[in-house]
C-alpha positions as CSV (number, residue, x, y, z in Angstrom):
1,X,36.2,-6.8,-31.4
2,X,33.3,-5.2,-29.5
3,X,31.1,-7.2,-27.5
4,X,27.7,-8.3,-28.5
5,X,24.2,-9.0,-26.6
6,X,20.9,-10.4,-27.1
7,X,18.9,-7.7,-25.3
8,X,15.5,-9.4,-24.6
9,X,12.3,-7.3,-25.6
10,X,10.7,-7.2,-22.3
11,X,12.2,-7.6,-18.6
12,X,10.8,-7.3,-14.9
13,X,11.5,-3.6,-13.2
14,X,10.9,-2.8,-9.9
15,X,9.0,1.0,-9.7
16,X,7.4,3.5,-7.1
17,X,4.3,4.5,-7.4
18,X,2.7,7.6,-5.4
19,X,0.9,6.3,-2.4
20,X,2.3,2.6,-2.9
21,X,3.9,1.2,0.5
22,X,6.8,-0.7,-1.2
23,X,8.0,-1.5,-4.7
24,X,5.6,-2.7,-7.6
25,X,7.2,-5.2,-9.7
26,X,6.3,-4.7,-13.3
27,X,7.1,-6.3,-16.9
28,X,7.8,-3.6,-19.5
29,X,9.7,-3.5,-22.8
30,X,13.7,-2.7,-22.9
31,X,14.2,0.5,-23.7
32,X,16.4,1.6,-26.6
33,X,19.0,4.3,-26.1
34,X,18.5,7.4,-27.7
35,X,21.2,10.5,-29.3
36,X,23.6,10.8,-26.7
37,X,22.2,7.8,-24.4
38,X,23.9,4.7,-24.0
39,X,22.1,1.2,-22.7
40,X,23.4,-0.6,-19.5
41,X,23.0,-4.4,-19.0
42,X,23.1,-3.9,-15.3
43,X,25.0,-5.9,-12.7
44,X,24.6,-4.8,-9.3
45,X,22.2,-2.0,-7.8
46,X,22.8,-0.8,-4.5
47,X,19.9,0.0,-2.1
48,X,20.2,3.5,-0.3
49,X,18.1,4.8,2.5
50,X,17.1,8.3,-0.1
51,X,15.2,5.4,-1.5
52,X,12.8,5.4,1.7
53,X,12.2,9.1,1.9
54,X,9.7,8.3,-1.3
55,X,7.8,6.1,1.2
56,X,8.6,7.6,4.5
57,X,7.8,11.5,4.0
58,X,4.1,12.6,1.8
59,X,5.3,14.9,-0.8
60,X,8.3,15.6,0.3
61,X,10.0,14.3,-2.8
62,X,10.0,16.6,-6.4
63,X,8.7,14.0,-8.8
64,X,4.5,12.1,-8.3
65,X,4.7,9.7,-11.3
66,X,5.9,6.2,-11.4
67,X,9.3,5.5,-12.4
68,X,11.7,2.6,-11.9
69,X,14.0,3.4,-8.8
70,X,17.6,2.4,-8.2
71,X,20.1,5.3,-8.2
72,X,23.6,3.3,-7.3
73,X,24.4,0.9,-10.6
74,X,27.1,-0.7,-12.3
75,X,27.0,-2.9,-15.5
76,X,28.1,-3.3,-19.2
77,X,27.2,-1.1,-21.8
78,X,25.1,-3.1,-23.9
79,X,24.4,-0.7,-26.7
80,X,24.7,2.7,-28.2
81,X,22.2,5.3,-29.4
82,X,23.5,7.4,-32.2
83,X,26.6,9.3,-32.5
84,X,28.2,8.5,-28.9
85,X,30.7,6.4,-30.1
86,X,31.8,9.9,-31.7
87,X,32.1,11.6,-28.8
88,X,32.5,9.1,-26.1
89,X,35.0,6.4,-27.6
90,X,35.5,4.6,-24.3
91,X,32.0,3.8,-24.4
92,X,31.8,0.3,-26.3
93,X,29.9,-2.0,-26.4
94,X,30.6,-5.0,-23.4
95,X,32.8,-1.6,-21.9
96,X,32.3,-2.6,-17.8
97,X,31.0,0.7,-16.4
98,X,29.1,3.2,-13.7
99,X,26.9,5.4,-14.2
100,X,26.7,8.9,-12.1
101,X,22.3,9.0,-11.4
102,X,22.9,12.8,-10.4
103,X,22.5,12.9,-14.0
104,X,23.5,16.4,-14.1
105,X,23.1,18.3,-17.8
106,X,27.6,19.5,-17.6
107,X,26.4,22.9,-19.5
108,X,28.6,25.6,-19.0
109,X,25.3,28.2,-19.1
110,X,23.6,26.1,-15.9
111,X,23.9,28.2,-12.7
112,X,25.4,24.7,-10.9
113,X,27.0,23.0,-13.7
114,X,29.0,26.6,-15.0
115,X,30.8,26.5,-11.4
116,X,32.2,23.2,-11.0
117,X,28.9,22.1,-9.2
118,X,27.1,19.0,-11.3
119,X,26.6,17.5,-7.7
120,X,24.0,20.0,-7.4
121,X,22.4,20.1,-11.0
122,X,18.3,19.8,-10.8
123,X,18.1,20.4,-15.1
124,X,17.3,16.7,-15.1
125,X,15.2,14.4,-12.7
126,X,18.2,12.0,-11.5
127,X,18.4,8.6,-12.6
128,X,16.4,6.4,-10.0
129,X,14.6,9.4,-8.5
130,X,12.2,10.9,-11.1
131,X,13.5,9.0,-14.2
132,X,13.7,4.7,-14.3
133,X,16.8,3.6,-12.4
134,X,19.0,0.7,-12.1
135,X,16.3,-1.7,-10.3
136,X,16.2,-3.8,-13.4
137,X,17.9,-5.8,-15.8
138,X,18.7,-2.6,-18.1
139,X,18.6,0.8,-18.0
140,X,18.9,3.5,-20.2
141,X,21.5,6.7,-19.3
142,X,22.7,9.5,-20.8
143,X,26.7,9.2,-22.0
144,X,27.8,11.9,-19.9
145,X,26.6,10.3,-16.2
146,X,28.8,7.3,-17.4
147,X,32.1,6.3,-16.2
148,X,34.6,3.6,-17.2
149,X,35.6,1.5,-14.4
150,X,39.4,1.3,-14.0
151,X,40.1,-2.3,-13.4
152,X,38.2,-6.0,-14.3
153,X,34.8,-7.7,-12.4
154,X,37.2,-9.7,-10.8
155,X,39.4,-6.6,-9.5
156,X,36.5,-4.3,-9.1
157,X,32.9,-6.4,-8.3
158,X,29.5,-5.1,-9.5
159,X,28.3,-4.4,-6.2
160,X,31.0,-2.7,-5.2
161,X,31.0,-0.4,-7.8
162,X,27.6,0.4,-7.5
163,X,28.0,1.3,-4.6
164,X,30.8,3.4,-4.9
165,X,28.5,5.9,-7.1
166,X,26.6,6.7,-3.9
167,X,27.4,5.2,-0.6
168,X,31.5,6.0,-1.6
169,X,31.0,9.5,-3.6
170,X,29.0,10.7,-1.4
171,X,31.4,10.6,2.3
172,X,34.1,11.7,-0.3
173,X,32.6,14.9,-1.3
174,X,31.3,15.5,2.2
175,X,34.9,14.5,4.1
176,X,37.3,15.8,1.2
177,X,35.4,18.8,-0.5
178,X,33.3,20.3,2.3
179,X,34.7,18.9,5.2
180,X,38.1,19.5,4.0
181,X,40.0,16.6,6.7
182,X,43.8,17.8,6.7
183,X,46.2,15.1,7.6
184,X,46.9,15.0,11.2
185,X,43.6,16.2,12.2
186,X,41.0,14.4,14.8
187,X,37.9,13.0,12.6
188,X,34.5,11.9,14.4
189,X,32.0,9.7,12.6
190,X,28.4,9.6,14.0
191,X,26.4,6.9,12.5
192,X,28.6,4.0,11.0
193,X,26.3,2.4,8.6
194,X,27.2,2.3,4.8
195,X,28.4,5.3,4.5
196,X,29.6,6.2,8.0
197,X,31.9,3.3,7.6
198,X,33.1,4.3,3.8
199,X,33.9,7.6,6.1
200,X,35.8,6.3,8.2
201,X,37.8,4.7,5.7
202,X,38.2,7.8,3.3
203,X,39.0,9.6,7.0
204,X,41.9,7.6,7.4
205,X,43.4,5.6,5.2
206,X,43.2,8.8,2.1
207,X,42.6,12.0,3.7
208,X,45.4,11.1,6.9
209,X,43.8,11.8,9.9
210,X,45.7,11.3,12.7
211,X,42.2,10.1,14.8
212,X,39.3,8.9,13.8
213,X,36.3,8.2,16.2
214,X,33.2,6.0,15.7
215,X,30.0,6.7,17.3
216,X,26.8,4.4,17.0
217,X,24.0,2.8,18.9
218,X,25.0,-0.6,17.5
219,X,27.8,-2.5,19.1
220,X,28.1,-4.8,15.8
221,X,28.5,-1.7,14.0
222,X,31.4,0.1,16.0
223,X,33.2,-3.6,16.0
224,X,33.1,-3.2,11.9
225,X,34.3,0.3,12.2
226,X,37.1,-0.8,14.5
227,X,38.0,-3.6,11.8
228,X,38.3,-0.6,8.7
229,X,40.5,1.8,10.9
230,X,38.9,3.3,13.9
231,X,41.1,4.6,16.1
232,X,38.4,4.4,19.1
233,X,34.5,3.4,19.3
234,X,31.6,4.8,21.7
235,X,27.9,3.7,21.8
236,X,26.4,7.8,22.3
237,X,26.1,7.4,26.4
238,X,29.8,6.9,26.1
239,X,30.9,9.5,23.8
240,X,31.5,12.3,25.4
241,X,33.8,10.4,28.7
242,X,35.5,8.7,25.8
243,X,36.6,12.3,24.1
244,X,37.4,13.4,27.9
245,X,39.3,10.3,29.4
246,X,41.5,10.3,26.3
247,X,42.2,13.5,26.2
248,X,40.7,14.2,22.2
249,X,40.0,16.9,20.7
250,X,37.6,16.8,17.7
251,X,38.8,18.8,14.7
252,X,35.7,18.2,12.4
253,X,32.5,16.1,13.4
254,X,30.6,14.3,11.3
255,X,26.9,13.3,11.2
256,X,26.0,10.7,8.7
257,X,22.4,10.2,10.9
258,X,21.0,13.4,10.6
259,X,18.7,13.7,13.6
260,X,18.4,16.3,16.5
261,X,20.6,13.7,18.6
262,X,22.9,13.2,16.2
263,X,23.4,16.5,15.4
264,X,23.7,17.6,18.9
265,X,26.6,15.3,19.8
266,X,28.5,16.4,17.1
267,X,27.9,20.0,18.0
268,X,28.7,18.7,21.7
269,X,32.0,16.8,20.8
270,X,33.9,19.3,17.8
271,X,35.8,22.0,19.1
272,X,35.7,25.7,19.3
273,X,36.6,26.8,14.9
274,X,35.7,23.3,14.5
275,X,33.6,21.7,11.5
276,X,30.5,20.0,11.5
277,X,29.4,18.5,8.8
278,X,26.2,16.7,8.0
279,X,25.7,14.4,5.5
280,X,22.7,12.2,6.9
281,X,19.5,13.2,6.2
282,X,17.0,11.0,8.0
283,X,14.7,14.0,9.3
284,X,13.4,16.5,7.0
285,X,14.7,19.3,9.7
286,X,16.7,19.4,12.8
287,X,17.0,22.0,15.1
288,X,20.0,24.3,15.3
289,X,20.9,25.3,18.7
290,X,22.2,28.9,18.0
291,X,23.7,30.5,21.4
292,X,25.9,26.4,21.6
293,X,27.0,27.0,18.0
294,X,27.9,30.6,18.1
295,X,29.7,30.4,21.1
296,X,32.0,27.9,19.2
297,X,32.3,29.7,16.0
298,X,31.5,27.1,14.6
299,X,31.2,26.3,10.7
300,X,28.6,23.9,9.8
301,X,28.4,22.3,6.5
302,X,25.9,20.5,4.2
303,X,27.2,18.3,1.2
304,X,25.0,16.7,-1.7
305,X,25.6,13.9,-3.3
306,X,29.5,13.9,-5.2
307,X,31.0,15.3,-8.8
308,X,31.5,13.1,-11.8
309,X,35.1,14.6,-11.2
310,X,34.7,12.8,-8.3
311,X,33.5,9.4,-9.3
312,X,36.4,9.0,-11.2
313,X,38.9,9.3,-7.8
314,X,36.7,7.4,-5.6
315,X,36.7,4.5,-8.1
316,X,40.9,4.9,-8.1
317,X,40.8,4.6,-4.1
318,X,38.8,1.3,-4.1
319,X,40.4,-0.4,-6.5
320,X,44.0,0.3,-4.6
321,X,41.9,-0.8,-1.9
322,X,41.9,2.2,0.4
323,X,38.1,2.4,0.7
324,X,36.4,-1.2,1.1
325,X,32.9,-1.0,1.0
326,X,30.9,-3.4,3.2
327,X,28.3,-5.4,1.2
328,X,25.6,-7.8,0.8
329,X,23.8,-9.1,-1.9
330,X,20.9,-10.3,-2.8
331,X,19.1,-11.5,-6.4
332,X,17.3,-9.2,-8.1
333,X,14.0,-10.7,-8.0
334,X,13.9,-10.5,-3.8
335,X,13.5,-6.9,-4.0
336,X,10.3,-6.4,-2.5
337,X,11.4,-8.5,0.3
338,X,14.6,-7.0,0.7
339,X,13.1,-3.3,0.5
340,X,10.6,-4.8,3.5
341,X,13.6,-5.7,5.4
342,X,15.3,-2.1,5.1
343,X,12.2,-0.4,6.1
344,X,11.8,-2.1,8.8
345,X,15.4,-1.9,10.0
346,X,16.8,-5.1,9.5
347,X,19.4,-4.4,6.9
């Protein structure tokens, strides 16, 4: 028997608005899902640093209206708008869930979707950036961003699954798609926040490198890298006598900061036909050294974001518990706090 709800009429979202400094909190009604869109009781929402780029950077983002933001989310599917349980019979009602907020259109006429590249698919504004998002207690989605989750809450919680959609997908379609890590290769991970760590992780215990390196200016952070699989861990000073002392050779480098130093040390540290690959994107623009890079032959790669494709493997990999994202939560209704806290740079 499928699951029921009482859906409520109204709830509290959190939303930007242009020119605002953090999140507005704001009462407005549940929406209903329309042909092809499916309703979400959501259960976790992960927080992402793309979500400061509205506050951090004057018109730098594509969409000026208000909109409920939140673009990592997991939950139930509550209800159904017409004719999806035609075409998506997985999706019923109390069905545990995650939705992809690319929110890309899958036509086979769009010039990203047609090549295998929904990552990349700007037809729609994505869910949490443009369109309301998953800071709230519902959210509406279209079917085709949704995906079932393969195991239980228990098995797989909430927050990790929301976080999964982002902080997860993303390093996965950077490290395994663009990056292309072969087993036995030397890895080296610049930045090990959320999704340096999940990097590290993906680096290791999926993709088999042989080495994986962690570099970052916090101590606490290189001592959780160590814990998920690092095979050695240097503050930046460090870095390059580390690489030198031990005799390692970096196949592909990894910057998941995405600043001019960042960027640098990984040009510094990855060998002659190495890879860098950036997935960070903390400045706007960094500088490309081009006589340091050419006289590497170096390839240098940019990744965006992850496939629904994708999703659906990186959910697999967490729930055999090769990828362990690092979390903390926090009740919904702290947001404004919490979002103080990240800006400043205490989360």
């Amino acid at each position: 028997m499928a699951a029921t709800f009482t859906i409520p009429e109204t709830m509290n979202v959190f939303k930007y608005y242009p020119g605002s400094k953090n999140l507005v909190k704001e009462t407005v009604p549940v929406p209903k899902p329309g042909p092809g869109e499916v309703l979400i009781k959501i259960l976790a929402a992960g927080m992402c640093h793309s979500d400061l780029l509205y506050f951090k950077y004057d018109n730098l983002m594509a969409s000026h209206k208000s909109f409920t933001m939140g673009h990592e989310g997991a939950g139930l599917v509550a209800s159904l708008g017409p004719d999806v349980s035609t075409y998506f019979p997985d999706l019923t009602p109390g069905r545990y869930v995650a939705a992809l907020a690319r929110n890309a259109c899958f036509e086979a006429t769009c010039p990203h979707c047609g090549v295998g590249a929904d990552n990349l698919c700007v037809a729609n504004f994505p869910i949490g950036f443009g369109t309301d998002g998953f800071y709230a207690p519902y959210c509406v989605v279209r079917a085709k961003t949704v995906v079932p989750v393969p195991a239980s809450r228990d098995e797989l919680p909430p927050e990790i699954v929301a976080v999964s959609t982002d902080a997860v997908l993303t390093s996965w379609h950077a490290l395994k798609a663009n990056a292309n890590i072969q087993p036995g290769q030397t890895v080296l991970i610049i930045g090990a926040g959320g999704l340096g760590l999940n990097g590290v992780q993906i680096a290791k215990n999926v993709l088999g490198a042989k080495c994986v390196i962690a570099c970052d200016v916090r101590e606490s952070s290189l001592e959780d890298a160590k814990a998920l699989g690092a095979d050695y861990t240097a503050l930046p000073d460090a870095l390059p006598a580390l690489l030198t002392d031990n005799h390692l050779t970096v196949d592909v480098a990894c910057d998941f900061v995405g600043l001019n130093d960042t960027f640098n040390a990984a040009l510094k540290a990855v060998r002659p036909k190495g890879i860098l690959q950036v997935i960070g994107l903390t400045a706007p623009t960094v500088d490309l050294p081009l006589i340091p890079a050419a006289d590497k032959d170096l390839t240098i790669r940019f990744s965006m974001w992850g496939k629904l494709s994708e999703l659906r493997e990186v959910l697999e990999y967490v729930r055999e518990g090769k990828i362990t994202p690092k979390v903390e939560t926090r009740p919904l209704g702290s947001l404004v706090e919490t979002f103080e806290d990240f800006m400043a740079g205490k989360i």
